[in-house]
N, C-alpha and C positions, 0 to 999 in steps of 0.2 A: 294709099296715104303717102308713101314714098315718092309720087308723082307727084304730088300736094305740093309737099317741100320742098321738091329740087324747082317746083315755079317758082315758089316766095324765096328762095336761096336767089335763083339766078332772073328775078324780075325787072326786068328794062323802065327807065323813066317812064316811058311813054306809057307803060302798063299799068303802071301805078298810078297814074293820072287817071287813066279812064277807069280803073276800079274804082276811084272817087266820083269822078265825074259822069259814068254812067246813072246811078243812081239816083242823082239829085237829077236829070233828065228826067230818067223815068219816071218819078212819083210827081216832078212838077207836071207832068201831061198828065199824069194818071188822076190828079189833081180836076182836072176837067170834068172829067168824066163823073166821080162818084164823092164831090164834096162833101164834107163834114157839115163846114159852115157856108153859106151863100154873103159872103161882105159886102158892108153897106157902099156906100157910091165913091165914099174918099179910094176905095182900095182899087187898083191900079195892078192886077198882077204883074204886068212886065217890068212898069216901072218899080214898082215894090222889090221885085226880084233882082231890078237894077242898085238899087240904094244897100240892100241886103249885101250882094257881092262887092258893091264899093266897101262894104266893114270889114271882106274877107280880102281884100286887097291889101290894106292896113297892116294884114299880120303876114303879108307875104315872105317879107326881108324876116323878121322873128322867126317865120317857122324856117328859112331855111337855115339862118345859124342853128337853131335849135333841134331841126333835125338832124344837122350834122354832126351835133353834139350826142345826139342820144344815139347813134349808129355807133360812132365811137366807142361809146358805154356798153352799147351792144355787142360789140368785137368783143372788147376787152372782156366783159362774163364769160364769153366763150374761150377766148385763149388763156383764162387764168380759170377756167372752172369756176368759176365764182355763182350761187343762187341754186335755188332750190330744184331747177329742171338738171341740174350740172350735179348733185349731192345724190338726189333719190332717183333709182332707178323705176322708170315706166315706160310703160309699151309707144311710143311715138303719137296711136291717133289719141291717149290720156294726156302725154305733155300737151299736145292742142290745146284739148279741152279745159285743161288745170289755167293754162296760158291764158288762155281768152277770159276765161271766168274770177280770177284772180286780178287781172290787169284791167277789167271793168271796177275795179275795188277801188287800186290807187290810181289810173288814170282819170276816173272819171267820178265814182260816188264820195270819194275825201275831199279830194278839190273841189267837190262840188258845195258839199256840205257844208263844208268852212267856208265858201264865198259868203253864205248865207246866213253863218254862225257869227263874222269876225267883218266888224263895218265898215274898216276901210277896203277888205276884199269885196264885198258887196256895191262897196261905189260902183268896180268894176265890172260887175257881175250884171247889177242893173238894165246895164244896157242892153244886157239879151234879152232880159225880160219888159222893156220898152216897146216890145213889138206890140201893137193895138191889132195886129192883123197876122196872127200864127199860120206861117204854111212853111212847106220844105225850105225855101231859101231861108227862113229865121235859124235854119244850122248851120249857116254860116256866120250869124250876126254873132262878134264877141270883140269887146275891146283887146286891141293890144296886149294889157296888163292881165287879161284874163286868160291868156294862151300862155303867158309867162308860167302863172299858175301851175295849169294843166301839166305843164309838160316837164314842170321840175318834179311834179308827182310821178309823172310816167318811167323820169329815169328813176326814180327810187322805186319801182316797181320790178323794173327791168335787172337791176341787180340785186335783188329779193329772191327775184325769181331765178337770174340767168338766164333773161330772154336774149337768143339769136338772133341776131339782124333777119333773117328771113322771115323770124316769126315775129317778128315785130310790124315789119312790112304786114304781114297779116293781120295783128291789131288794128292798125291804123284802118286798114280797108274795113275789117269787120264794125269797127266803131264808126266809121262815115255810115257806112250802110243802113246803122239804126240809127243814127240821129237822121238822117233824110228821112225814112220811114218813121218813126217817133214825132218829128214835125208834119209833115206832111199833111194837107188837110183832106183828110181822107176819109170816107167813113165804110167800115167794114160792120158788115153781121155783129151784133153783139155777143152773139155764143163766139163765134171764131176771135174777136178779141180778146172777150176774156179767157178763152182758152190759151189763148198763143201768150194772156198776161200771167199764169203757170206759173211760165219759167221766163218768159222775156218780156222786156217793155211794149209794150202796143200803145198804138197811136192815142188810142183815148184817155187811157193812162198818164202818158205822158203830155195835155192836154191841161189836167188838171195842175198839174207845176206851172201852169202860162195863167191862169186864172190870177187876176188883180188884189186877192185880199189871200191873207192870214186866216186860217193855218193852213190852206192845199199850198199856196205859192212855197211851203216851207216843206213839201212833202214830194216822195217818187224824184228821188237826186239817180239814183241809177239810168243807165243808160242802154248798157243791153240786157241785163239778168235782173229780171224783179226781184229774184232770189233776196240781194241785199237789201231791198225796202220791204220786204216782209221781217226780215232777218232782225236789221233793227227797230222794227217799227215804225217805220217812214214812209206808209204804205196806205193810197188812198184813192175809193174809187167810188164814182158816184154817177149822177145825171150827165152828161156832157149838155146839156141845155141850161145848165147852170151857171156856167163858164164863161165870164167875161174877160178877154185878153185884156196885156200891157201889166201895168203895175202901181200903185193908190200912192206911189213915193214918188211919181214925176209926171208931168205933163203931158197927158197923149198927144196933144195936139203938134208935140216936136218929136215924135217917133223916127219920122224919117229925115230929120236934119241933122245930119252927119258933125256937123261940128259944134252943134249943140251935146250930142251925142256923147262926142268924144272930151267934154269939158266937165261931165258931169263928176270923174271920180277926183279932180281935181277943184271944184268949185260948189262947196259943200250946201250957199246959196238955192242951188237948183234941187235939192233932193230934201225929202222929209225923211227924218233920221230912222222912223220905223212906220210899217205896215200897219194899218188897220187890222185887228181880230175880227174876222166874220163872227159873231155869231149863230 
């Protein structure tokens, strides 16, 4: 374990990129291979994956202030002891695990919840779920204003907890990891996902959140620990042949126009103020 951390302590740009970037490779080929869904003729993997990374371009310049901001935050837990891994003492591979599992809470199921709970957050939020055609690249699809979100959560997590920069560096990679796998259009054994949906998100799982109506679109906000959508009740698993992507508050047919896209959370015009309830 002590190997573990002196990587994430003394991790090179470069490394941290391809802990990101491996991933969404791998499952976009693996994607090939053992589809979920077979999409209709509009869908375009390359270029769909192209329009996709042009939304993760957008947040480029954000996340790099924003990263620098939350590193700093990170120092500073550690040199003032500040959070709960800095308070209670525990054996190093428990802070891990307390870390990871915790920081799925505030980085990823609060801000996620309230995108969806709170309507001008949701303008923003939309756009992810505009995808008509869910595969790995739609974890990079998020407005600007929704990474804003995320990551003013993450630092109020980080000194909650008194996460160290190296472990933080670990979040960030562990949380890409499952949202490419969580999108991804993959289809695995139905015992092995629901098995692996236990304790973590699996693909089908998180599948039902991309579904067009009320009440799944409003269900499964976690990202790597089902744990919390059992927890609170936000937990929901069914047919995946049921599941029709995108979202019944905007127009599929401008999914991939980017500056349609990017107009929605400011031009109230384009969006139907709430969801249809499935019955």
């Amino acid at each position: 374990m002590e190997k573990i951390i002196y990587f994430w302590d003394h991790i090179t740009t470069g490394q941290r990129v391809l802990t990101i970037i491996a991933p969404l490779i791998f499952f976009w080929l693996l994607e090939y291979i053992i589809p979920l869904f077979y999409f209709d003729k509009k869908y375009k993997k390359i270029r769909h994956t192209g329009v996709n990374l042009l939304f993760l371009s957008t947040t480029l310049i954000l996340n790099l202030i924003l990263g620098v901001a939350t590193v700093a935050v990170a120092s500073w837990t550690t040199n003032h002891q500040i959070g709960v891994l800095n308070w209670i003492a525990m054996p190093l591979w428990l802070q891990v695990l307390v870390m990871l599992f915790v920081m799925d809470l505030f980085a990823q199921y609060i801000p996620h919840y309230l995108m969806h709970k709170i309507k001008f957050l949701w303008r923003f939020h939309v756009v992810h779920h505009s995808d008509t055609h869910v595969d790995v690249s739609t974890g990079t699809r998020h407005h600007p204003g929704e990474w804003l979100l995320r990551e003013s959560f993450t630092i109020v997590g980080i000194i909650i907890m008194g996460v160290p920069v190296g472990l933080y560096f670990m979040h960030r990679s562990f949380q890409a990891l499952f949202t490419y796998f969580n999108h991804a259009n993959i289809s695995l054994p139905k015992w092995l996902d629901r098995t692996i949906g236990l304790v973590f998100v699996s693909p089908d799982m998180h599948k039902f959140h991309h579904h067009d109506k009320r009440p799944w679109t409003d269900m499964n906000f976690a990202n790597s620990f089902s744990i919390w959508d059992r927890l609170f009740g936000t937990l929901v698993y069914d047919d995946t042949n049921k599941i029709q992507y995108g979202i019944d508050t905007l127009d599929g047919k401008f999914d991939e126009n980017i500056g349609f896209q990017m107009k929605v959370p400011f031009d109230y015009s384009l969006l139907v103020s709430k969801p249809t309830i499935e019955e």
